[in-house]
C-alpha positions in Angstrom: 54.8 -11.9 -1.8 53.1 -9.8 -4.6 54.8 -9.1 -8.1 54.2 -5.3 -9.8 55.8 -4.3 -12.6 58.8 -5.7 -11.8 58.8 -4.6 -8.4 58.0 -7.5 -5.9 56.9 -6.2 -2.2 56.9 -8.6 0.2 54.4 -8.3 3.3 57.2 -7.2 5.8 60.2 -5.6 5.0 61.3 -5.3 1.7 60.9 -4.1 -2.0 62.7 -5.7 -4.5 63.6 -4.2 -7.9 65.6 -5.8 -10.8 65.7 -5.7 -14.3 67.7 -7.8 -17.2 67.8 -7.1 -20.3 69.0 -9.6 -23.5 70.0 -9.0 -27.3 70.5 -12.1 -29.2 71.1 -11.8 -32.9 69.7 -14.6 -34.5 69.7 -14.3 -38.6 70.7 -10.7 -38.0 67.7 -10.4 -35.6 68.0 -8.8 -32.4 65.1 -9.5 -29.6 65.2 -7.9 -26.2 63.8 -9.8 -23.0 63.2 -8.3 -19.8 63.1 -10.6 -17.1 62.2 -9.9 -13.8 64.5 -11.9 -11.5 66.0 -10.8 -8.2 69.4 -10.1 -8.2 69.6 -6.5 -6.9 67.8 -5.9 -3.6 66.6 -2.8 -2.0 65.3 -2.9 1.6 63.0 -0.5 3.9 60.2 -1.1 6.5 57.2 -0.6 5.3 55.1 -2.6 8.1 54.8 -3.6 11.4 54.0 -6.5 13.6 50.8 -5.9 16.2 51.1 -6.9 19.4 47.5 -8.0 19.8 48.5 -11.2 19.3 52.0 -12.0 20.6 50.8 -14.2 23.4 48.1 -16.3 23.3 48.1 -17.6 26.7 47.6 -13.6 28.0 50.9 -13.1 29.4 52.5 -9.9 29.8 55.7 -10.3 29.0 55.9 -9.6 25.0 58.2 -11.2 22.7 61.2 -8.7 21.0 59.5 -6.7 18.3 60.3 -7.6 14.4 61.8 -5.3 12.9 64.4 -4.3 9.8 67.4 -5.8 11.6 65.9 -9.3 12.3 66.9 -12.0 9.7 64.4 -13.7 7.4 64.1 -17.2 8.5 62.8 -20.6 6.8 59.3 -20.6 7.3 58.6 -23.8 9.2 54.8 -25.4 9.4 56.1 -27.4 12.6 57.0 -24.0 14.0 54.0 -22.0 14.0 53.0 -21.5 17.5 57.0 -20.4 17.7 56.7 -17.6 14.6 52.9 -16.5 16.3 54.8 -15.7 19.4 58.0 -13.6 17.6 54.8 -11.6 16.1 56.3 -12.9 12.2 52.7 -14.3 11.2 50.7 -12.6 8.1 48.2 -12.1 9.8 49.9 -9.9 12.8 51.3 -7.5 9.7 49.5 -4.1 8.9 51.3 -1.5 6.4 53.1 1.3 7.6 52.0 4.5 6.0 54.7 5.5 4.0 55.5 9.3 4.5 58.0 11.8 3.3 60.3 11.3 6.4 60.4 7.7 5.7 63.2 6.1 3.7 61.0 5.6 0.4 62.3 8.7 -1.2 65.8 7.6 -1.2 64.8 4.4 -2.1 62.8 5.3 -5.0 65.5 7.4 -6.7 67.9 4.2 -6.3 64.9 2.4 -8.4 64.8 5.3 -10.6 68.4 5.0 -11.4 68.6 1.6 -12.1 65.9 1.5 -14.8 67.9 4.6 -16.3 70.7 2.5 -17.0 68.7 -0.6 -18.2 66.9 2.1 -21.1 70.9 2.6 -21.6 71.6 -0.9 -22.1 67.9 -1.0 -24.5 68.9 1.9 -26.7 72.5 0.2 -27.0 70.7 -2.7 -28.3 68.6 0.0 -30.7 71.7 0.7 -32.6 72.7 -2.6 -33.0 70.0 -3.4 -34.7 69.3 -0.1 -36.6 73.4 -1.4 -37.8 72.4 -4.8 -39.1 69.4 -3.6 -40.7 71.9 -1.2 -42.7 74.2 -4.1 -43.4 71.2 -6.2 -44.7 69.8 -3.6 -47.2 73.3 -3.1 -48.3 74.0 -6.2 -49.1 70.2 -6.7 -50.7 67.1 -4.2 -51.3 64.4 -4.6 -49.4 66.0 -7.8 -47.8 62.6 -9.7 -45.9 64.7 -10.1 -42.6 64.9 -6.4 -42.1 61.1 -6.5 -41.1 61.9 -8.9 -38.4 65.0 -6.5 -37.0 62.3 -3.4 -37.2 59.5 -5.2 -35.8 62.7 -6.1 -32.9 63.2 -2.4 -32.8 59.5 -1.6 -31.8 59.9 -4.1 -29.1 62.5 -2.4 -27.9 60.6 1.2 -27.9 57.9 -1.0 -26.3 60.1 -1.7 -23.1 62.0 1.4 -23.1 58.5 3.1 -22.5 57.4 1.0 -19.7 60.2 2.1 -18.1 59.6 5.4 -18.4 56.0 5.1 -17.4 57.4 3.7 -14.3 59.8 6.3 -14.0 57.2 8.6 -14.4 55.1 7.0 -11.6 57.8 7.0 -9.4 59.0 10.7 -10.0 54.8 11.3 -9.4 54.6 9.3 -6.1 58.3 10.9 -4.3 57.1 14.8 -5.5 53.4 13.6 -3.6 55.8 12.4 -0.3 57.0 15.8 -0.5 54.2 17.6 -0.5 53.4 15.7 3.0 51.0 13.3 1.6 51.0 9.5 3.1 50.1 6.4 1.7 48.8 3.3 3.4 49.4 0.9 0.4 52.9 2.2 -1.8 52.2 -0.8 -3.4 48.3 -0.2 -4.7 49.6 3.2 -5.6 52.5 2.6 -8.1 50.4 -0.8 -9.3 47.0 1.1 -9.7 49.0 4.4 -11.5 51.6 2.2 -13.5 49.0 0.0 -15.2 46.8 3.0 -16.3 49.5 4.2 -17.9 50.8 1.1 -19.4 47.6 0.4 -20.9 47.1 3.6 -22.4 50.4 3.2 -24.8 50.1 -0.6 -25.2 46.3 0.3 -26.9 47.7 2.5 -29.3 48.3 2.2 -32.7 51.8 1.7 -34.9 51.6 5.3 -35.9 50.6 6.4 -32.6 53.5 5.0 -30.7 56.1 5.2 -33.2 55.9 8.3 -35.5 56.9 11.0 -33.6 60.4 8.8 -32.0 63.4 9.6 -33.2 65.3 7.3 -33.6 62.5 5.2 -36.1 62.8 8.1 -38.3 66.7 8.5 -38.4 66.3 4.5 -39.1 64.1 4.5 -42.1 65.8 7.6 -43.1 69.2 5.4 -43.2 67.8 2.7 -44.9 66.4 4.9 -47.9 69.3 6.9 -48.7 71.3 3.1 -49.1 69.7 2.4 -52.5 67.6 5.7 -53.2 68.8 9.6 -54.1 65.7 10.8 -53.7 63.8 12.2 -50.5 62.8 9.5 -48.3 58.9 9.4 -47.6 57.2 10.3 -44.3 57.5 7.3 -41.5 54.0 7.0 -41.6 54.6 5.1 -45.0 55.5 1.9 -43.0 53.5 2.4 -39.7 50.1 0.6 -39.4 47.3 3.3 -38.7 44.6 2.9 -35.4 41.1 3.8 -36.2 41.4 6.7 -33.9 44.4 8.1 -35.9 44.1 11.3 -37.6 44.6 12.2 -41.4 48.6 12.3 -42.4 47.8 15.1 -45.0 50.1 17.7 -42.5 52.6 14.5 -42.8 52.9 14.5 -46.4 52.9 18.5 -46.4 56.1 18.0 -44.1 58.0 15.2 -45.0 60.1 14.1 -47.8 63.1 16.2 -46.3 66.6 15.2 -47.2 69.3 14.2 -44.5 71.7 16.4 -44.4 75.5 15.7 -43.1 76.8 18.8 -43.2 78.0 20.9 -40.1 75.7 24.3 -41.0 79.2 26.1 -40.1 81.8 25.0 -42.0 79.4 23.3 -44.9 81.8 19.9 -44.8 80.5 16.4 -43.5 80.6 16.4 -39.7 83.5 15.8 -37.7 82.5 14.6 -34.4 79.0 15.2 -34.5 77.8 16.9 -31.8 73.6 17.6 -31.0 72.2 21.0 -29.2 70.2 19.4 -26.1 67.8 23.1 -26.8 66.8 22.9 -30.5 68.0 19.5 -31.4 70.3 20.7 -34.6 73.6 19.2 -35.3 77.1 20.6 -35.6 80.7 19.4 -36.1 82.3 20.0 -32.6 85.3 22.0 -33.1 83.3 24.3 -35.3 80.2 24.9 -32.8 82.7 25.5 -29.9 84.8 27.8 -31.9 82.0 30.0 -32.7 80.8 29.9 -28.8 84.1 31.0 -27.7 83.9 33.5 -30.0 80.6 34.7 -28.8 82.2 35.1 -25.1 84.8 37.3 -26.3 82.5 39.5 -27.8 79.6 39.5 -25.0 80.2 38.8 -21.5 76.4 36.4 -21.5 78.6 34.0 -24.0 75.8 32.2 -25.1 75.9 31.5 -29.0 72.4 31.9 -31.0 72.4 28.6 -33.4 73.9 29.1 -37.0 71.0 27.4 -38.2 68.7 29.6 -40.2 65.6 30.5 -38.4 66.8 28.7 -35.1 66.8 31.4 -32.2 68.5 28.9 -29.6 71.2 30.1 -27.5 73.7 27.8 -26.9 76.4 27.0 -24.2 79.0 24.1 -24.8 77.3 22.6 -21.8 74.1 21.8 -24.5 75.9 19.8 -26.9 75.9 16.4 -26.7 78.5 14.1 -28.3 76.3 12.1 -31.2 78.2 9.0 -32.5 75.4 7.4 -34.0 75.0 10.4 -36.6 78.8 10.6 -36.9 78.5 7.1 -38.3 75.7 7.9 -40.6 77.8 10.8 -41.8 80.9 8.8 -42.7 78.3 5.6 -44.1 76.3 8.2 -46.5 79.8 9.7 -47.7 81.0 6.8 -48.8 77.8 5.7 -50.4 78.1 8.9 -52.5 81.8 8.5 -53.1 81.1 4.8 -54.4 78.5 6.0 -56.4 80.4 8.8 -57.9 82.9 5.8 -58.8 80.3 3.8 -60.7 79.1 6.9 -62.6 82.7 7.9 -63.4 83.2 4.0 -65.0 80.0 4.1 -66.9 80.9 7.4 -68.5 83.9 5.8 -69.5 82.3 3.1 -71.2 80.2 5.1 -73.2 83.1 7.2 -74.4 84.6 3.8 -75.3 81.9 2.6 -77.4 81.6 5.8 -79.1 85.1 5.8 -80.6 84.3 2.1 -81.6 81.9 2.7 -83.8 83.8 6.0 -85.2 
């Protein structure tokens, strides 16, 4: 049997695919495994015995043909002449070209699903750690474990790509089947196609990987609004450059932007935060709803352009997509602002208090 990717072919008549994934949280760190052990299996013929050598003594009479149905069986040195003649040797085995008609597609889409819900169960773990991080620089500035949880974070980014490069491969190889191309060797194909691509990320710089996700800029946005009022800095600031990387000049040009938490409708801090899968702006729900609704009743197409100025997305409630994560941001930078208002309110106090002192 031969291991790729994660996905173990054996030389008859499976393909095995499984995935787990762990987040421990030692001193507030979070580190993600992802073992490849067999617990879920998927099954399809993809060979064949031949018959050239079923019989070595030249009979005629041939032994039943392998196939899907039979049952593995303990593979017994003492036996051999026995397994030669049921056609179950190595060496009796050639692929089976795998062709659109075949039972890969289905297959592959079952694969395909499954490592969808493990890069569910990684980006779970992503906010987890993106919350203990918080917790850490509220309870200390610049705390040293924090580096630990982010460099746990880019781990996870790491793994969640791999599985999309194999998505991606998988996707490639069932839309090829389709088009009525064969392959000989499924195994060569995904192997040879998956590593290119594997490599190709893994080579890249900090910056290169990480700059343009998300989810590391909402992070390091969260973190700087904890202890600073100011605008926080591009990501770049804390991302190791390649020597292939271009200049960040355009980066400075563009960042330094503000979060805001206020739904662009009704100007208050969101309320069930919802995010337009088109343009990627962010609304309280009731609010964007409202104003679709009352799109429909005006126009019988009943798709709402965004409220956000210079945004020319149309919107149906079937693109927003329910965003707890910012909801929680929302209600963490609120009370930040409300516990600083507090402190500013006491100081003033002070102040008028020492003045009337020294009247």
């Amino acid at each position: 049997m031969s291991t790729t990717n994660g996905i173990n072919f054996t030389p008859h008549t499976r393909i095995t695919t499984s995935v787990n994934d762990v987040w421990s949280p030692p001193s507030f760190c979070y580190t993600y495994a992802c073992n490849h052990q067999a617990h879920d299996q998927l099954t399809m013929p993809i060979a064949t015995p031949s018959r050239a050598n079923a019989d070595r003594n030249g009979s005629s009479t041939s032994s039943p043909e392998a196939g899907p149905s039979r049952k593995p069986r303990v593979v017994n040195p003492d036996r051999e002449e026995e397994e030669e003649e049921e056609g179950w040797t190595r060496d009796t085995f050639v692929n089976r070209p795998i062709t659109k008609n075949s039972t890969a597609m289905p297959m592959f889409r079952t694969m395909i699903d499954k490592f969808k819900d493990v890069i569910s169960r990684i980006e779970e773990g992503i906010d987890s750690a993106r919350d203990t991080a918080l917790a850490l620089e509220e309870a200390k500035q610049d705390d040293e474990s924090i580096e630990q949880v982010e460099k746990a974070i880019f781990r996870a980014f790491d793994q969640r790509q791999i599985l999309r490069i194999k998505i991606e491969v998988l996707e490639h190889l069932i839309a090829q089947l389709r088009d009525n191309k064969s392959f000989d060797d499924i195994e060569e194909a995904f192997d040879d196609e998956t590593k290119k691509r594997e490599k190709g990320y893994l080579t890249q710089s900090q910056r290169a990987k990480y700059k343009s996700v998300k989810e590391y800029s909402d992070f390091r946005s969260a973190l700087w609004e904890i202890n600073h009022q100011s605008a926080c800095p591009p990501v770049s600031n804390w991302l190791e450059a390649g020597p292939d990387d271009e200049s960040d000049d355009e980066d400075f040009e563009v960042g330094g932007e503000t979060q805001t938490y206020r739904c662009p409708i009704t100007l208050l801090l969101f309320k069930d935060a919802v995010t337009s899968s088109k343009c990627g702006h962010n609304y309280s729900r009731a609010a964007i709803e409202n104003l679709i609704d009352n799109t429909k009743k005006r126009r019988a197409a009943g798709a709402a352009k965004c409220p956000v100025t210079g945004c020319s997305a149309l919107l149906e409630k079937t693109d927003l997509k329910g965003n707890p994560s910012l909801q929680k941001r929302a209600e963490e930078h609120e009370r930040r602002r409300l516990r600083r208002e507090e402190e500013d309110d006491e100081g003033d106090e002070t102040i008028r208090i020492d003045e009337e002192d020294e009247e």
